[in-house]
N, C-alpha and C positions, 0 to 999 in steps of 0.2 A: 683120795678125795674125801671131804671133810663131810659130812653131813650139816648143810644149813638149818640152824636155830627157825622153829616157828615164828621168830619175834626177830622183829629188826631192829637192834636198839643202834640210835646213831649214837649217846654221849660213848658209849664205850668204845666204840668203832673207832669217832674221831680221835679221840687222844691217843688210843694206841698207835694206831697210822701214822699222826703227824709226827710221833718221839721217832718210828725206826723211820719216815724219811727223813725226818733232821740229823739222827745221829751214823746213817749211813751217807750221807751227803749229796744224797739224790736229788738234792735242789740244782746243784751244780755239776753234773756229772764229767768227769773229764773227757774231750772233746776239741783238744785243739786241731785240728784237721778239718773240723764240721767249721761251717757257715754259722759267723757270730749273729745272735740276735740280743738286742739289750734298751732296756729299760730301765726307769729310776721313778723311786717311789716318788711322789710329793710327800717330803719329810715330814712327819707330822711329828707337834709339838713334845718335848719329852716330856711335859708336866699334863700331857692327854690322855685321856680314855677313848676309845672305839665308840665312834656314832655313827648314825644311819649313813649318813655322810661321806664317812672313811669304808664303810662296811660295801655301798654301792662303788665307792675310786678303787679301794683294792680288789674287790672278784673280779671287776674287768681285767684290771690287770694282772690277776693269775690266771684266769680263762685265755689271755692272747699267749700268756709266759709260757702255761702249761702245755697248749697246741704247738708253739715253735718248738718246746723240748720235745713232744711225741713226732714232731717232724725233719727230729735228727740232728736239729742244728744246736751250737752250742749258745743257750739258753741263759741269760746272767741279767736276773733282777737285782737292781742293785739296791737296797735297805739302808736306813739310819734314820735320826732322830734330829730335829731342828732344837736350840739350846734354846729358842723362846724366850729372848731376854727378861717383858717385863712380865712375863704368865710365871715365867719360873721365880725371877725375884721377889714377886710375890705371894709365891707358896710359901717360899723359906722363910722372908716376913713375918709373915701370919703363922710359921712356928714358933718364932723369937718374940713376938707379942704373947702368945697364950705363957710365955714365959716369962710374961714382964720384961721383956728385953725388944731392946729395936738395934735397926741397922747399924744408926750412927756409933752404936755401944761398942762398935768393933771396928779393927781400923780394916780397909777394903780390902788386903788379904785375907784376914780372919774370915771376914765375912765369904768371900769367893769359897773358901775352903770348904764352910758347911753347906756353902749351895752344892760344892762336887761330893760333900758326906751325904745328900740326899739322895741326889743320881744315885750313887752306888745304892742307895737303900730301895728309895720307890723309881725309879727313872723309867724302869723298865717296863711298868704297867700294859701300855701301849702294844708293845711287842708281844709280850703274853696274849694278848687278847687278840691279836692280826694273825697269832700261829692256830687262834681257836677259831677263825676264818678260816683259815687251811691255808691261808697266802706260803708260795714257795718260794721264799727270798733269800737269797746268799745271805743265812745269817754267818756264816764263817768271816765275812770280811764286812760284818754290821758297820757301819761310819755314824760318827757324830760331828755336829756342825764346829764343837770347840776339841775336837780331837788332836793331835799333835799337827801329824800331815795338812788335816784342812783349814788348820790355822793356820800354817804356814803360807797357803793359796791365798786366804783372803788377806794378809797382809801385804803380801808381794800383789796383789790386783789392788789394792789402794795406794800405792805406793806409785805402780804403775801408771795406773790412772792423772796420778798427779804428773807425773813426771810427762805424759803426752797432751796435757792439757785439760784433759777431760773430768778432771776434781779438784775444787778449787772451797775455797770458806767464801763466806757473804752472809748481809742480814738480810733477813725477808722475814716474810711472818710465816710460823709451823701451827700445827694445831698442838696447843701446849698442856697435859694435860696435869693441875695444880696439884693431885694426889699424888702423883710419883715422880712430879717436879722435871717432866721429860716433855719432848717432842716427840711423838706417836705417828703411826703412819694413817693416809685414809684408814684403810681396811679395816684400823681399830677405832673404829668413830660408827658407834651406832648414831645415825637422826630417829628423835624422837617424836611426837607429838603433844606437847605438854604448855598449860595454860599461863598466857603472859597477858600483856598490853602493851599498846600505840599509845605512847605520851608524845603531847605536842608542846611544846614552846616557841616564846618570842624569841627573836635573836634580833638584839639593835642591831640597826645601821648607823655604821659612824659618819663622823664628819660632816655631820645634818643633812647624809645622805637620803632620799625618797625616793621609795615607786612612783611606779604612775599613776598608782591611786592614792596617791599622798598619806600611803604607812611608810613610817619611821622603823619599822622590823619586818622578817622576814620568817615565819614560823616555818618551823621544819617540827618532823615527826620520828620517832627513834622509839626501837623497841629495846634498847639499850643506852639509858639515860646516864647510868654512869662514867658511862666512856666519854661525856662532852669535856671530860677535864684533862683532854687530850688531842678537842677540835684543834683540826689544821687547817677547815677550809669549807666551804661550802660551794653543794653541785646544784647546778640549774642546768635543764636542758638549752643548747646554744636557740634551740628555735619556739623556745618558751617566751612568747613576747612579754608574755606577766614580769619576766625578770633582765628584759632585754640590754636596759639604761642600765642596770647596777653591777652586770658582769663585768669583775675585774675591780671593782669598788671594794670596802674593805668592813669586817662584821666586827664588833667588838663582844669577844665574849663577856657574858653577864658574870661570871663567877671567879674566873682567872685574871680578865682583862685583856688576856691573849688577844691581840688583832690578826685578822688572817682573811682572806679575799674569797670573794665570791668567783666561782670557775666553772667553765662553761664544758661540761661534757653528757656523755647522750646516755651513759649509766642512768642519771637520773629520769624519773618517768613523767613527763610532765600528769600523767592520768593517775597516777600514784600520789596518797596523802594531800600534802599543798606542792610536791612538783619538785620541793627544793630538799635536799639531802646533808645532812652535816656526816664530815668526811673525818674519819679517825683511822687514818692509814698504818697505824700501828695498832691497830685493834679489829680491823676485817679487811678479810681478801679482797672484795672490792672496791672498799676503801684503798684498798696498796696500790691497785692495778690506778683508779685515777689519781691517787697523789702521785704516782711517777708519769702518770699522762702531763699532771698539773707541773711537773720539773722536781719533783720534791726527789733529792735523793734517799736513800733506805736509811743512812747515818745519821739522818737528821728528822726521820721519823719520828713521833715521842710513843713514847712506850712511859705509861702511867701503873704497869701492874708489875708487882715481883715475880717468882716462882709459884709462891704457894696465891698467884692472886689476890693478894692486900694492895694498898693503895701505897704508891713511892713517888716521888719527888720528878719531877719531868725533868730532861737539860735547860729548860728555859726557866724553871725552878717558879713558875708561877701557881702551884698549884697550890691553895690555902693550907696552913699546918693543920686547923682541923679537917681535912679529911683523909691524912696522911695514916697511914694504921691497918683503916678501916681494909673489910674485906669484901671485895662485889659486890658481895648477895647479904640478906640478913641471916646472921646465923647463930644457934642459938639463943634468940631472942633477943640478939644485939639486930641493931637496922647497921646496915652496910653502905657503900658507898651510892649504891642505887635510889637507897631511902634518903640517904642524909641529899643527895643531888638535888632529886623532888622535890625534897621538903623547901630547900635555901630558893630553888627555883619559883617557888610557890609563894613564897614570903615576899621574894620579890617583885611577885605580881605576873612572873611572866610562864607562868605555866596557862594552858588554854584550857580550862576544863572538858572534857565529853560531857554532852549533854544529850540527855534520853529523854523519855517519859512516862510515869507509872502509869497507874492502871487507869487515873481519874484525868490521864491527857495534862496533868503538871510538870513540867517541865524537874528533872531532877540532873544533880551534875557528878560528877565523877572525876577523881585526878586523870584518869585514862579510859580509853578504848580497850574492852578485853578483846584479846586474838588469840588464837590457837596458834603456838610457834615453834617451827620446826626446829629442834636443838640441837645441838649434836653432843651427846655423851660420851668420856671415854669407855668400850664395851667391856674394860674391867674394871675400871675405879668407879665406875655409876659418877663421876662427877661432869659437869658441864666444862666444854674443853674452851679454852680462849686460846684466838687467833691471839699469837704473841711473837713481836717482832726480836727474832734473839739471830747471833753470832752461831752459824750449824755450818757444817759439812756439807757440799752437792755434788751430786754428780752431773755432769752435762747430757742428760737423758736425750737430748735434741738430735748431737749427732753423734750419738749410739744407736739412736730409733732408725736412723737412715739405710744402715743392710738389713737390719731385719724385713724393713719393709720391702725390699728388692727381692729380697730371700722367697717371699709371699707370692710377690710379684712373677717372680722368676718361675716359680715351683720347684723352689729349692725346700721350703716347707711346704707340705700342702695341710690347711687346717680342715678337718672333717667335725660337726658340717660344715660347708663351705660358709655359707649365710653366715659365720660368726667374721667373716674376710671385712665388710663389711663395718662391723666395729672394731676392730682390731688396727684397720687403718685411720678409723676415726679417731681415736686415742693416741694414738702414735704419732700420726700427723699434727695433734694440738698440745704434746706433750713436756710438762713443766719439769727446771727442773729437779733431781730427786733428793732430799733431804737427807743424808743416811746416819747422818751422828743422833745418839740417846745418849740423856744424861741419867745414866742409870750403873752399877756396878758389874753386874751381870754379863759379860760378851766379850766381844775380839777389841779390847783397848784400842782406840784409834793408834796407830800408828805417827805423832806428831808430836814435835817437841815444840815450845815457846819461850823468846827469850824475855827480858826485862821491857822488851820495849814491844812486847803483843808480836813479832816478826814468825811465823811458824816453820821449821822445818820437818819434811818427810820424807820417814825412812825406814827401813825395815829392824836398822836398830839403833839403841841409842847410841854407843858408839859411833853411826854411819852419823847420824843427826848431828853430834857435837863436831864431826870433823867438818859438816856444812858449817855450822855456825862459830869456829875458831874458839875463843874463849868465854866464850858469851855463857854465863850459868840459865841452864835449860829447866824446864818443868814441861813435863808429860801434859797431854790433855787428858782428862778425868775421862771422858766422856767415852761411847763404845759405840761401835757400828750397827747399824738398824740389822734383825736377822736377816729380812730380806735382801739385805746386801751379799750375806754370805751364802743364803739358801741359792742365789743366784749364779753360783759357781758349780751346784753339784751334778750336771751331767759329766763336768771334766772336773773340776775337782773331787770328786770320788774315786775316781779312774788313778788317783797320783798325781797330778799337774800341781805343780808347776814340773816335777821332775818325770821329766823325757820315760818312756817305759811300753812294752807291747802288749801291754793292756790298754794303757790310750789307746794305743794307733788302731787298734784291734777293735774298742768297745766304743769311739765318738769318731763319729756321731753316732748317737743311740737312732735306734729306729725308729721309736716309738716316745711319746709321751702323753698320759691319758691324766684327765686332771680337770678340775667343775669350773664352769666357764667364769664361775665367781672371783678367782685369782690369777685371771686370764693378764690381767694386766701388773697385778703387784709382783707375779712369779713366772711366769710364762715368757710373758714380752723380752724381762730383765734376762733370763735367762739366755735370750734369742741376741740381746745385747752383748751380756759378757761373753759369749759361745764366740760370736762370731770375730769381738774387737780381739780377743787374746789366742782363741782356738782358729780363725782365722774361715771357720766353716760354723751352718748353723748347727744348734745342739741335738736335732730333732730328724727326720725326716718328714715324721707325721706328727701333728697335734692334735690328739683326738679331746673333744668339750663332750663332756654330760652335763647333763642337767640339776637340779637337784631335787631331793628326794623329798617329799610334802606330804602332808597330813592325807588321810582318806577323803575328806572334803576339797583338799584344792588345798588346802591356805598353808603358809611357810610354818614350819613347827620352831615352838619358842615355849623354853621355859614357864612363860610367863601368860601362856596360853593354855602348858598343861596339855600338849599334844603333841610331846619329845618321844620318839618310840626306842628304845632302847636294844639295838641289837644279839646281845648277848642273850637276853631276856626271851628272844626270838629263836637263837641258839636253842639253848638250854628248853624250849617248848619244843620246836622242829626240828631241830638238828640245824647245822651250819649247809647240808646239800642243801638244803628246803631253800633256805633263804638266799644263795648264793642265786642258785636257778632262777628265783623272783626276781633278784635285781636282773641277770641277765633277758631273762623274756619281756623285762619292764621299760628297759631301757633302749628307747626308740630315739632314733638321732632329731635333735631342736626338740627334747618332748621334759617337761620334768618326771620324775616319779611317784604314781600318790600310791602311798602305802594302802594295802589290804589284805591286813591279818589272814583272813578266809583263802587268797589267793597263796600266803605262803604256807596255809596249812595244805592244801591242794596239791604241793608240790612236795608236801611229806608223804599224801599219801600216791603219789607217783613214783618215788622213792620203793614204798611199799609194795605198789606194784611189779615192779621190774624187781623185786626180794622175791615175790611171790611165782612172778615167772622164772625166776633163776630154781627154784623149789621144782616148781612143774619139768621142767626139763630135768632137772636130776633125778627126779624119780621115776622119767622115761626110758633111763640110762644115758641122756644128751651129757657128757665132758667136754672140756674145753677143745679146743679145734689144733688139728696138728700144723696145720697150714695159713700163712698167712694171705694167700690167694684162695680164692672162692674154690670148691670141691665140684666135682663132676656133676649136673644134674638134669634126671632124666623127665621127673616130675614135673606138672608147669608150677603149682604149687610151691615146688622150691624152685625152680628156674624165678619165679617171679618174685620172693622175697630175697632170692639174690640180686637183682633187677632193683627193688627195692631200696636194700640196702646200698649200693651204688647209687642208687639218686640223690639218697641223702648223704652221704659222705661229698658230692658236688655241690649239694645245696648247701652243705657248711662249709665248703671251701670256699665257696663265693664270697658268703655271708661276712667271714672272718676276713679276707681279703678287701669287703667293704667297710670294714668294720659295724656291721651291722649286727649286734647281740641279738637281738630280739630275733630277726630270722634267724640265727645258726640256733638259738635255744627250741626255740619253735619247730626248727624243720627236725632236730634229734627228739621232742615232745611227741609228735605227732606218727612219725616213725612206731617210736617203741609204744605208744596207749594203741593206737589205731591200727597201724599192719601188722607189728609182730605180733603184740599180748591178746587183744581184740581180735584179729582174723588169723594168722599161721597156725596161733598156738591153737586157739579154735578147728580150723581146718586139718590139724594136721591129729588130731584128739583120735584116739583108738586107731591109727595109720604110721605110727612110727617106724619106719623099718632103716635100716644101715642106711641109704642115702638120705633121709629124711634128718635122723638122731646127726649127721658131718654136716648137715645144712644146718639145722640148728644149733649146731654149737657154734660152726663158723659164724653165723652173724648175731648171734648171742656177742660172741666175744669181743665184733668188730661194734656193736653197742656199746659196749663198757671200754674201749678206744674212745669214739666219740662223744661218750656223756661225760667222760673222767674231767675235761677242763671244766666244765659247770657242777658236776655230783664226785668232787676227785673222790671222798670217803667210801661211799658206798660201792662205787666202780672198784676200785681197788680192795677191798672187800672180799666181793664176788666172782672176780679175777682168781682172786686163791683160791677160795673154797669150790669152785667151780672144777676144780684139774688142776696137775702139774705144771706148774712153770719155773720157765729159766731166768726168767727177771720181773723187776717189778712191774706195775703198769705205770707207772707215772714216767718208765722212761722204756715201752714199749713203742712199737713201730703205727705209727700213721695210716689207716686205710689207703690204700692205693684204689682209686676211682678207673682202674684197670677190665675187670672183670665183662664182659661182652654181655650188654642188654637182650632179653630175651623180648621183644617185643608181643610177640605172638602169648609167649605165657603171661606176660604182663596186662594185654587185653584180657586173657579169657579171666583169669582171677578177678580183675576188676570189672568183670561184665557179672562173674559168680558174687560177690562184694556187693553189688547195687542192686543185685536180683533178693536175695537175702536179706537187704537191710528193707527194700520197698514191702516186700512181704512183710516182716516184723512192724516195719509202720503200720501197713493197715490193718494188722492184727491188733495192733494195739491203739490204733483210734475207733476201731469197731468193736473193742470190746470185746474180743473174742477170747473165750477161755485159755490159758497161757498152754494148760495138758495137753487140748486138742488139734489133732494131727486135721489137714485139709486134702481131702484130691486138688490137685492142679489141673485143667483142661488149658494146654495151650494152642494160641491161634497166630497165622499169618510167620509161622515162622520158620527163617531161612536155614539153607542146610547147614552152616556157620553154628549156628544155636541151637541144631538137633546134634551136630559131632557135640557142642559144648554142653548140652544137655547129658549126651551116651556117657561122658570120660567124667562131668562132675556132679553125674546123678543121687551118688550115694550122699556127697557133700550137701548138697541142696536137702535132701530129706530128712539129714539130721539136725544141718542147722535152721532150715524153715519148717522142722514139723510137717513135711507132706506125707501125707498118705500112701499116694497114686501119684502117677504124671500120665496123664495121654494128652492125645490132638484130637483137634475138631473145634466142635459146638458146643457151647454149655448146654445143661440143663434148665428147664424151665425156674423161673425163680429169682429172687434177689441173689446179689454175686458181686464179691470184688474184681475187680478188674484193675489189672497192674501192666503198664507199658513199660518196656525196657528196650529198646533199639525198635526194633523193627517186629516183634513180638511181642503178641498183651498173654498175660499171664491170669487165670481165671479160678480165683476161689468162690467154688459156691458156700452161699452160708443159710441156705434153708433148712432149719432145726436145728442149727447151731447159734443162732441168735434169734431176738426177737426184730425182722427187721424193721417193722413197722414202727415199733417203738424206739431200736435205733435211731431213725429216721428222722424221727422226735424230736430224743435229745440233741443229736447234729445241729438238728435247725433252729431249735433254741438257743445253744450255747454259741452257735455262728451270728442269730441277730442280736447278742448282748457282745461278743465280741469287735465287729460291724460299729455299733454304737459305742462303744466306750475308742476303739478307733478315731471315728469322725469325729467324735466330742474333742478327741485330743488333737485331730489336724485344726479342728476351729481354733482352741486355744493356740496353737502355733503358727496361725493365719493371722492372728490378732498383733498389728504391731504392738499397742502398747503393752502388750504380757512380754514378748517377745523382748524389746528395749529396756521396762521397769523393773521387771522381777529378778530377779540373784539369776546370776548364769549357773549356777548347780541349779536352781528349779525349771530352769530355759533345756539345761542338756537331761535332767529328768523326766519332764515332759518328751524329749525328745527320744529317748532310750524306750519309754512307756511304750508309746506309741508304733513304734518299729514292733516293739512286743505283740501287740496287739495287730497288728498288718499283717504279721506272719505268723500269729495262731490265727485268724480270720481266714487265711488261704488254707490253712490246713485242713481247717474242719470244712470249707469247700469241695476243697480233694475228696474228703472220706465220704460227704455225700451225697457227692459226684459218682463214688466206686459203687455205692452200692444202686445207681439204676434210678 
């Protein structure tokens, strides 16, 4: 046995640890006999680094990985990286520019090439930094989303897909983003809040059509003026009487000349603007959704914007040559098509000015209304994304959603917390369908050849494609599959699928899938789709949702706030235990997590502790335990931390079983600061004798069993240097919850525990010198507490400083008085304080406590503090206060004891 270092260093710890269980392969141990249990990461991006984020998804799930492998079963996290199409096309980019070089400079081999010379070079960042989280994943069978195998899956699932009906081409409108010249999914769409305006214009009525109040036009309001060189139509509510006569009459645009009808749908508000709406179905979603109420097919939508968003030529080709060129917005100090719109609208007379008024009450005017508008950005190119009506890929999301939700239904998945059941059928139930082609270089080529005359075939090869199409000369579609297409295969695509193998049949359905409720739909759902239409069963049994992890104030951390916490950073301060344990006692089901440093230093130095106690017991002579059952005991003392120890190996097994982190971290917390470190080690101090030193090691050891899935470094650590062992701990034996509760010892400990701590209180809110020893006079007390008194008298006098113990009467005099069951327990304190002056202070420090109390229940009586003020000053207030209620009882207690 080793002698433990004074100093607990975790960076040296962790890295040596994680090299011999990586290179001994103890993430995997072989196991085929054992009960499969299996997992799979949510792939994070190859072009990623570890954030608060990844750092909370993966210790949960090596806290569930690492208990199933200590509980014998065979254990298999399954690892890889998602290929990220446009994150990663544009790393590579942004190397080919710092070199004066761009994409187009190469032909898209070339280019493919140096995006897989960069993998090889940095790809791997991610991985490096999840092994310096400790996470235990099969890196021997690491997967990549463009790897041989899983490319071969996601082709044959589009191919598939087509072939059963369920992927088909169509235009609709995508969110199009102009910098990378692609269709993006939601998820990459940050909305922004950033300063626009409500411009209003006339819109003639033709045909010397009139309202009812005898105007000749019809103004509408658009915070997007440019797109009118693209009107189809105009919305009025059907029970708008202001527009009742002219619905179905005909508008003549002022700029194109474009005629097109007024349409009566309930999109429009009549309480909104002037009520009436100009409809640019190939320019916003719900523009699309009423041009196809109004009959308009998608093929005859106009679409006024190219790729990169400059202005192009409509099919109905009415769009003036000068504004053919131009680009949206103004940019660099050229005016775009928005400006040039204005301006021609304005000249014409038929723009409505806003009208305000300055300081002196005169009227002042304005081309617009300033608004605040919600944008939406693509959340890598920073550019503003236009809804843009193009020719893409879909998948029939509608009835793939149909078992999943059955699966919910059934409790063939069960999702934890349940409450997310809720939205998961809200979205599924209203579900669009899914876009999956990018026009980008980067990913799994669609699968699709085309001939001369736009006709598509698919197929898994081009061979299979030409023998569809006879002699007809084919061209590939450029274009590549959304990642989330392919990410959406990998509980069974990992596994081997499409080819048959007993690793499938063995590893899916996985058990388990933990993952932040924020990709509940982009990655979760899909995968409950493809799982079930190809695998024929869902991918999951369990879906477990966290939350995510937020600023120490509450609010979402963002770059651009400057309140990004950087996990590594946290690492490299506390050690990766520190922090792993923070997320798990953090993480409360429906709850997010707000970071606090303090709290994960807290748990370095509980770390420290249990070093400190592993020290103490070696220099007792305590060694590791021979036995994995509990040791003979005669003592109540160890009768009762064996008692102990078995309550909390049930209390984590429950925990883990609910998936509850925050209790199984908490109930192993509280164990080892409170009954082991805090009272055995205490109680058992200058009494160690042979049954004592076999009790303490056996639940020493069955501690470092139980903490290792949240502290795996430092348990495995202390495991060795503790005694000889025959293997490692990351794939030792599971506490068996076996051992027979001593009930009786378990009382009288905890009746010695609350006699001792009450004492220590009022020594220490009376001020009593810390050296000095008290006589005890106890009273009213049963023979229960005189046997408990005879067996733990010695214990009582060392750790409560008594003097004396008799029975009776007190002495004349001030005196604490301590009740504990059925017995008060009586220190006198005449010439060991001043108690008159105690007395004093008590009661002073009780009516400033009292008052600042009430002051804060008023504030928190008060509705408007309550409603107006930041809910961090609402739960401040309320945290104060609770403080203050229960120091107010305290110092009541103390001056209640003393008479």
């Amino acid at each position: 046995m080793t002698e433990l270092p004074k100093i607990f260093d975790p960076a040296e710890i962790e890295s040596r640890w994680y090299a011999h269980w990586e290179s001994n392969g103890l993430f995997r141990p072989e196991r085929p006999d054992a009960t499969p249990f299996t997992i799979v990461n949510p792939p994070p991006n190859v072009t990623g680094s570890l954030h608060i984020g990844h750092a909370l998804d993966n210790t949960l799930q090596d806290i569930v990985i690492r208990y199933e492998r200590l509980r014998g079963k065979d254990a298999l996290w399954v690892v890889g990286t998602d290929h990220a199409g446009i994150a990663t096309q544009m790393v590579v980019e942004r190397q080919l520019n710092a070199k004066q070089q761009k994409r187009t400079d190469f032909t898209r081999d070339e280019f493919v090439a140096k995006v897989w010379e960069w993998k090889a070079e940095s790809g791997g960042t991610i991985t490096s930094q999840l092994r310096r989280l400790g996470c235990s994943m099969d890196w021997a069978n690491e997967r990549f989303t463009m790897d041989e195998g899983f490319s071969k899956a996601v082709v044959k699932t589009f191919v598939e897909l087509h072939k059963r009906g369920l992927l088909y081409r169509d235009k609709r409108l995508v969110n199009w983003d102009p910098h990378f010249r692609s269709a993006i999914s939601d998820l990459e769409v940050e909305t922004v809040e950033t300063k626009g305006g409500f411009w209003r214009f006339r819109y003639p009525l033709a045909d010397g059509v009139t309202l009812a109040d005898g105007s000749d036009h019809i103004v509408v309001a658009t915070t997007r003026p440019e797109t009118m060189l693209a009107d189809m139509a105009i919305a009025v509510h059907p029970d708008d009487e202001r527009y009742n006569a002219v619905i179905g009459k005909e508008i003549l645009q002022p700029i194109t000349g474009r005629r097109f009808k007024i349409v009566a749908d309930e999109h429009a508000d009549p309480a909104l603007g002037t009520g009436a709406v100009k409809i640019t179905p190939g320019h916003d979603f719900n523009d699309f959704d009423v041009g196809k109420r109004a009959g308009f097919k998608a093929g005859d939508m106009l679409n006024m914007f190219d790729a990169d968003a400059n202005v192009v030529q409509t099919a109905d080709g009415l769009i003036p040559d000068r504004f053919l060129g131009l680009h949206r917005f103004k940019r660099d100090g050229v005016d775009g098509a928005r400006e040039a719109v204005v301006a021609e609208m304005k000249a014409l007379g038929l723009l409505v000015p806003h009208v305000t008024k300055d300081k002196e009450g005169e009227p002042v005017e304005a081309d617009f209304e300033p608004r605040t508008i919600q944008t939406p950005f693509g959340d890598r190119s920073n550019v503003v994304i236009e809804p843009w009506l193009t020719d893409q890929w879909y998948v029939d999301a509608e009835k793939l959603a149909v078992a999943p939700m059955q699966a919910v239904r059934d409790g063939a998945i069960e999702i934890v917390p349940k409450t997310w059941e809720k939205t998961f059928f809200n979205w599924m139930e209203n579900i669009q369908p899914w876009c999956v082609s990018r026009q980008l270089w980067w990913g799994h080529q669609i699968p699709a050849w085309f001939d001369e005359d736009g006709n598509s075939y698919v197929a898994e090869s081009e061979a299979e494609a030409q023998a569809l199409a006879g002699n007809k000369v084919l061209t590939r579609d450029p274009d590549v599959l959304d990642t989330w297409f392919s990410s959406a295969l990998w509980p069974f695509g990992t596994l081997g699928w499409p080819e048959q193998s007993d690793k499938l049949s063995r590893h899916y359905p996985n058990d388990l899938l933990i993952s932040g409720f924020d990709i509940l739909f982009f990655w979760d759902a899909r995968m409950a789709m493809q799982g079930m239409e190809f695998m024929g069963e869902a991918p999951w049994k369990k879906l477990y949702l966290h939350g995510l992890v937020r600023a120490a104030d509450g609010q979402k951390m963002s770059k651009s706030k400057g309140n990004v916490v950087d996990p590594l950073g946290l690492i490299d301060k506390f050690g990766a235990d520190a922090l792993r344990f923070f997320m798990a006692a953090m993480e409360s089901q429906g709850r997010d997590v707000k970071m606090d440093e303090k709290r994960v230093e807290g748990y370095r130095n509980f770390a420290t502790k249990l070093w400190n106690a592993a020290r103490f017991l070696q220099s007792n002579g305590v060694t590791a335990s021979t036995s994995h059952e509990a040791p003979a005991a005669a003592l109540p003392v160890n009768r009762w931390i064996i008692a102990e120890t078995v309550a909390t190996v049930q209390a984590i097994d429950t925990a883990m079983t609910e998936l509850r982190f925050d209790a199984a971290a908490n109930a192993i917390y509280h164990f080892v600061w409170d009954q082991f470190c805090d009272w055995y080690i205490e109680l058992t101090k200058g009494a160690m004798d042979d049954e004592t030193r076999a009790v303490a090691g056996w639940a020493f050891d069955q501690i470092l069993v139980m903490l290792h899935p949240f502290m795996p470094f430092i348990t495995e650590e202390l495991w060795h240097l503790t005694g000889a062992r025959s293997n490692e701990l990351i794939v030792a034996q599971w506490p068996q919850a076996l051992a027979a509760v001593d009930s009786e010892a378990q009382a009288e400990i905890d009746w010695l525990i609350r006699l001792v701590s009450a004492m220590r209180t009022a020594r220490t809110e009376l001020n009593v010198p810390p050296g000095a020893k008290l006589p005890v006079i106890v009273r009213d007390a049963s023979e229960e507490t005189h046997r408990r008194l005879d067996r733990q008298g010695v214990a009582l006098a060392r750790l409560g400083r008594v003097e004396s113990l008799t029975f009776g009467e007190p002495p004349a005099g001030g005196a604490a008085q301590i009740v504990v069951d059925e017995a008060t327990f009586i220190l006198p304190l005449v010439g060991v304080i001043d108690i008159a002056a105690e007395k004093t202070r008590l009661a002073k420090a009780l009516a400033a406590a009292e008052k600042e109390r009430d002051s804060l229940a008023g504030r928190l009586s008060n509705p408007s503090f309550v409603e107006k003020a930041k809910p961090e000053a609402v739960a401040k207030a309320r945290e104060d206060h609770a403080e203050k209620a229960a120091e107010a009882e305290r110092l009541k207690a103390a001056l209640e004891r003393l008479g």
